[in-house]
C-alpha positions as CSV (number, residue, x, y, z in Angstrom):
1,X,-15.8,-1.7,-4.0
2,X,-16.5,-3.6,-0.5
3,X,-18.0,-7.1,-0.8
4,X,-20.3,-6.0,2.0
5,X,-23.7,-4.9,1.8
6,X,-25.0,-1.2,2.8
7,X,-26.1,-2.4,6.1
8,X,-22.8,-4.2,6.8
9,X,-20.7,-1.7,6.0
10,X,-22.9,1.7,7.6
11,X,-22.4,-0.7,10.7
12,X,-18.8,-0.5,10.3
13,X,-19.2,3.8,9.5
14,X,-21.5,4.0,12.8
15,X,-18.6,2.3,14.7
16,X,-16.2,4.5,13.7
17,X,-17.3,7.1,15.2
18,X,-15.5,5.7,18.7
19,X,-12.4,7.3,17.2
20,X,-14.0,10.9,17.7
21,X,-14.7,10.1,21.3
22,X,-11.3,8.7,21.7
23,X,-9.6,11.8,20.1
24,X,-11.9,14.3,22.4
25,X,-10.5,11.7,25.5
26,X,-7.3,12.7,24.4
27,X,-7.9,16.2,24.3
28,X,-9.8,16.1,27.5
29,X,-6.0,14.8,28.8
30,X,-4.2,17.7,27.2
31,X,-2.5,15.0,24.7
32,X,-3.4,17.6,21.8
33,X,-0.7,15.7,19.4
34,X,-2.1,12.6,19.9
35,X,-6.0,13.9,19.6
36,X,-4.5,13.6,15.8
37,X,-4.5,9.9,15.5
38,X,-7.8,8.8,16.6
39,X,-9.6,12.1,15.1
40,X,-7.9,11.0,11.7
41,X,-8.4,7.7,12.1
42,X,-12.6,8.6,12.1
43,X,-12.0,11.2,9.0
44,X,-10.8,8.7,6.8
45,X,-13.1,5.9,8.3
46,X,-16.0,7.9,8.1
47,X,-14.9,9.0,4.4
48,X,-14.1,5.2,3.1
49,X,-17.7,3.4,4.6
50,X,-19.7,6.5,3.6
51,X,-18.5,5.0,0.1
52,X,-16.3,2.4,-0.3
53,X,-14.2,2.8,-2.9
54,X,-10.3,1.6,-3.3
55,X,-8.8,4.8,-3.0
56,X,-10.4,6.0,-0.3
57,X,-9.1,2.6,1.5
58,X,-5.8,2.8,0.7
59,X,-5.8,6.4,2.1
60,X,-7.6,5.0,5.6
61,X,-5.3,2.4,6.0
62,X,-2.7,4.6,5.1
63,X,-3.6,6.7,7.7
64,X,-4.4,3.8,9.9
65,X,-0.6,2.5,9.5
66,X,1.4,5.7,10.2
67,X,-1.2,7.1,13.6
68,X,-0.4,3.4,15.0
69,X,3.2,3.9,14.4
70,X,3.4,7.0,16.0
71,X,1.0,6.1,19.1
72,X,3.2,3.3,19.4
73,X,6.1,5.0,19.5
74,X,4.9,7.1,22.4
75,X,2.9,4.9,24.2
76,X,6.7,2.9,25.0
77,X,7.1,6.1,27.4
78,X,3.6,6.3,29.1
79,X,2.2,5.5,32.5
80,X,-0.3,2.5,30.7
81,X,1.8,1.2,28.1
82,X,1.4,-2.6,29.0
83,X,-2.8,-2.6,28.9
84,X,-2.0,-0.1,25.0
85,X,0.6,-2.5,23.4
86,X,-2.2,-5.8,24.7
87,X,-5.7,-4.1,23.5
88,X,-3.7,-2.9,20.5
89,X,-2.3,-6.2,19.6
90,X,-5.5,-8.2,20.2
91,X,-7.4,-5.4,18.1
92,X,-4.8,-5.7,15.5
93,X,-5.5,-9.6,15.3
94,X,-9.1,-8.9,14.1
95,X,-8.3,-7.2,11.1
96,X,-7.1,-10.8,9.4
97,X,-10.2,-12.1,11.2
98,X,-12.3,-10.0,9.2
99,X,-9.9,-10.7,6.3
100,X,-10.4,-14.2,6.7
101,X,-14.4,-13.9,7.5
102,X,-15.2,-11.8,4.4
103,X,-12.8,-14.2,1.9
104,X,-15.1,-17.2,3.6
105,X,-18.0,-15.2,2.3
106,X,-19.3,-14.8,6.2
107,X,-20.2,-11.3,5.7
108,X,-21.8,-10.3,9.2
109,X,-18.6,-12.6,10.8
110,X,-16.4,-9.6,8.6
111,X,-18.4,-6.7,9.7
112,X,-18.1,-8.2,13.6
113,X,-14.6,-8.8,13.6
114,X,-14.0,-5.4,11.8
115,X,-16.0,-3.7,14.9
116,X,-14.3,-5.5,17.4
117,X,-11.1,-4.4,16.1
118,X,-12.5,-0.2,16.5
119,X,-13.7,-1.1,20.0
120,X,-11.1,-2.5,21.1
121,X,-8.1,-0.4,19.7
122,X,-10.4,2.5,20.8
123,X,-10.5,1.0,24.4
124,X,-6.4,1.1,24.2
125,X,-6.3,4.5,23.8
126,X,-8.3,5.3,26.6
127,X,-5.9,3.6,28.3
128,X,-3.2,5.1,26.9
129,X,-4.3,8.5,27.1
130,X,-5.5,8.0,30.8
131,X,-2.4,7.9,31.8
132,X,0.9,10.2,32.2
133,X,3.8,10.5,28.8
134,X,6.9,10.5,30.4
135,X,9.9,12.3,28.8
C-alpha cells in the first residue's frame, strides 16, 4: 500500500489523466501505434491510484518501462526527437525525486514531484507526436 494519503494519491489519479489527452493527440496525428503508450500508460495509472496496491504497481510500471522503450525507440527517427529525449529525461529525473521526497516522509513534495513527472513526460509526447516519423 502507498504511504500517501487519499488526497495525495487521487491527486496523482486526477493527473493521470493527461495520458488520455496525450494518446487522443496521438491519434489526432494519425500515430495510431503510438496512441498505445500513453492510453496504457492512463489504464494502468488510473487502475493503481484508484487503489494502490503492489501488484497493480508493478503492473503500471511495468507498463510504464516497456511504452517508454518503444517511444524511445521511435522517437530516434522523428521530426522532434531533441525537445522528446530532454522533457523525457527531465520527467524521468522526478520519479527519484518523488522517491527521495516520500522516503523523507515530505508527502505533498512526493505527490508534486510524481505530477511533475506526468506533466512533463506528457508535454514530450506532444512534442513528439507533433511532429513527422521518418522511415
Amino acid at each position: 500500500m502507498s504511504h500517501l494519503l487519499p488526497k495525495q494519491y487521487n491527486t496523482i489519479f486526477r493527473i493521470s489523466f493527461l495520458s488520455l489527452g496525450s494518446s487522443m493527440y496521438a491519434v489526432y496525428h494519425r500515430h495510431y501505434i503510438l496512441s498505445l503508450c500513453p492510453g496504457g500508460v492512463f489504464l494502468t495509472s488510473i487502475h493503481y491510484w484508484s487503489k494502490p496496491e503492489p501488484w497493480r504497481r508493478k503492473l503500471d510500471m511495468t507498463y510504464v518501462f516497456f511504452a517508454l522503450l518503444y517511444q524511445s525507440y521511435k522517437a530516434y527517427r522523428s521530426q522532434y526527437r531533441m525537445y522528446y529525449y530532454s522533457l523525457t529525461l527531465i520527467a524521468g529525473s522526478m520519479y527519484p525525486l518523488a522517491l527521495y521526497y516520500s522516503r523523507q516522509k515530505r508527502y505533498w513534495r512526493s505527490t508534486y514531484a510524481h505530477c511533475a513527472l506526468h506533466i512533463l513526460a506528457n508535454m514530450a509526447n506532444v512534442f513528439l507526436y507533433s511532429g513527422k516519423m521518418y522511415l
